[in-house]
C-alpha positions, 0 to 999 in steps of 0.5 A: 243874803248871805254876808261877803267881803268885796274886793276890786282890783284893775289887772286881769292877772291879779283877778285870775290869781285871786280866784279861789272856790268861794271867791266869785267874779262880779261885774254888772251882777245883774243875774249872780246878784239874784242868784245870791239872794236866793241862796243859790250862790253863796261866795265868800268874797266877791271880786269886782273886776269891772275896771280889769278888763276892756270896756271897748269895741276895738276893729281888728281888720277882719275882725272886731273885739268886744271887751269883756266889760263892754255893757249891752247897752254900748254893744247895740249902739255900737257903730261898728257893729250896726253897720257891720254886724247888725244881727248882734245889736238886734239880739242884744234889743230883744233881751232885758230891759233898757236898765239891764242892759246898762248894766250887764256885761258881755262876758257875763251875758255869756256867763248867765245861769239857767232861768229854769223855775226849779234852780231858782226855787231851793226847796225842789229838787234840780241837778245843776244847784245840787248834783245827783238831786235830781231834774223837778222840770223833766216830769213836771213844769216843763213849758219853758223847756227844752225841746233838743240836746236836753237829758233826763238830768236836765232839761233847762234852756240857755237863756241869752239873746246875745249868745244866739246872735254870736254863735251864728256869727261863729263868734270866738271867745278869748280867755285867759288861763290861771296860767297866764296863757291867752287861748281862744273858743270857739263859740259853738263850743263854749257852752255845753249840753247837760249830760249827765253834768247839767251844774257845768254850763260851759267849758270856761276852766276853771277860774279862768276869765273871759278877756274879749269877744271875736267876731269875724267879718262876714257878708251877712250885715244886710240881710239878717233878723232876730226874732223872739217869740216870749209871753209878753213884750218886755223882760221876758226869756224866749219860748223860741227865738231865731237869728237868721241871717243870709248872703244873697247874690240876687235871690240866690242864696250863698250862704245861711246861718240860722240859730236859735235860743229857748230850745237847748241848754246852749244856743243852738245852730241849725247846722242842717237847714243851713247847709240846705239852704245854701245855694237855693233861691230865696223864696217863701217855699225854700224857707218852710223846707229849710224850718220843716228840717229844723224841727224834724228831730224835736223831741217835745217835753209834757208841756211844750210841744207847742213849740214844735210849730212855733218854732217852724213859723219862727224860723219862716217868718226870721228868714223872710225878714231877712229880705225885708232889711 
């Protein structure tokens, strides 16, 4: 690893101010750690700004606050957010592991690289280490790839649970600027596809912080379900997942939100099977019509056109366990 200089401060002005090219942020340093020990990273300087930002989950009346700070492991025990937001603690539950989550920080769950097996391994080509490289994984390994929104300079997925519980939670992303200026994102907007631009996976500005989450109060708290479908059990990224969740009045369905990880460079919402769903009964029959419109312009790689049917039943069994809480 390469030898760097660490430096805390405990202002969030400070830490803005401070960013520099080759000064990098850090907090849990669960994933920018194993990205310095490949040499895929290489800061100067690390910025420690665990103690600059909130650590807490604040209610904002119609709304709550997740600080920037606050571990995963504290976001799904919170009491607030399994009374009132469930879907987020359950997505938090399907990732990592119990040590991982103690550690990692909500605005660096959102920060997190791609796990694609070609951006780790520095001796193969891949765009988003090393721009006009080349994608290794568009022709060659592509099993844990994309199956939507990707392009030929890029094909890797977004690997976060929590972001796919959050954007189908409309989820709002609060920032501050080099500036100084407060501002907000929408989360369906924050992450990016790759484009032509695979190296920029959000639309964070640069040197920019993430100072908190929003999530708006909703109706979804007593029917919703995140479902993971991955090769073993523990501490392994999604082949498909899906977070479901609906309000019901009776079997008639209100509304719906569905969204998936696993599939895209960003969590991926499901904006058509929503709409669809939206004032049907609840029923085995309106959910395989609502995941055959999920799947119906997928566009399998070499490798992974097995998950045009897993995610189909993925998608049958989520919302079918949204019936079940």
């Amino acid at each position: 690893m390469k030898p760097f200089n660490l430096i805390k401060t405990k202002d969030p002005k400070d830490a803005v101010s401070q960013k520099k090219e080759q000064v990098q942020y850090i907090a849990g340093g669960t994933n920018l750690v194993d990205l310095m020990k490949k040499n895929i990273q290489l800061p100067d300087t690390l910025l420690d700004i665990t103690d600059a930002l909130s650590r807490q989950v604040d209610n904002q009346g119609r709304a709550i606050q997740i600080g920037a700070m606050t571990r995963n492991a504290t976001v799904a025990t919170n009491v607030m957010i399994l009374r009132d937001f469930p879907l987020i603690a359950k997505a938090v539950l399907a990732g990592a592991s119990p040590q991982i989550r103690n550690m990692a920080s909500t605005a660096g769950n959102l920060l997190q690289r791609t796990r694609c097996p070609y951006f780790y391994d520095v001796t193969t080509a891949c765009n988003k280490r090393k721009p006009g490289s080349g994608c290794s994984a568009y022709d060659g390994h592509n099993r844990m790839s994309a199956v939507v929104g990707y392009s030929a300079d890029c094909v890797a997925v977004h690997p976060s649970d929590l972001c796919v519980g959050l954007v189908a939670l409309n989820a709002k992303v609060h920032i501050t600027g080099k500036d100084q200026k407060e501002s907000v994102i929408p989360f369906q907007e924050f992450h990016r596809l790759p484009g032509n631009t695979p190296h920029l996976d959000n639309n964070l500005p640069e040197h920019a912080l993430i100072t908190s989450i929003e999530v708006p109060e909703n109706l979804f708290g007593k029917n919703c379900a995140y479902l993971k479908i991955r090769d073993r059990d523990s501490y392994a990224f999604a082949l498909v997942s899906v977070a479901a969740a609906l309000h019901l009045d009776g079997d008639r369905i209100i509304e719906a939100r569905l969204a998936s990880g696993g599939v895209a460079h960003k969590p991926w919402r499901w904006l058509q099977a929503e709409q669809f769903l939206k004032g049907k009964r609840a029923t085995a029959s309106t959910f395989g019509e609502a995941a055959k419109l999920v799947v119906k312009d997928l566009k399998p790689l070499t490798h992974n056109g097995f998950k045009i049917d897993m995610l189909r039943g993925a998608v049958e069994t989520a919302l079918g366990q949204c019936l079940l809480d």
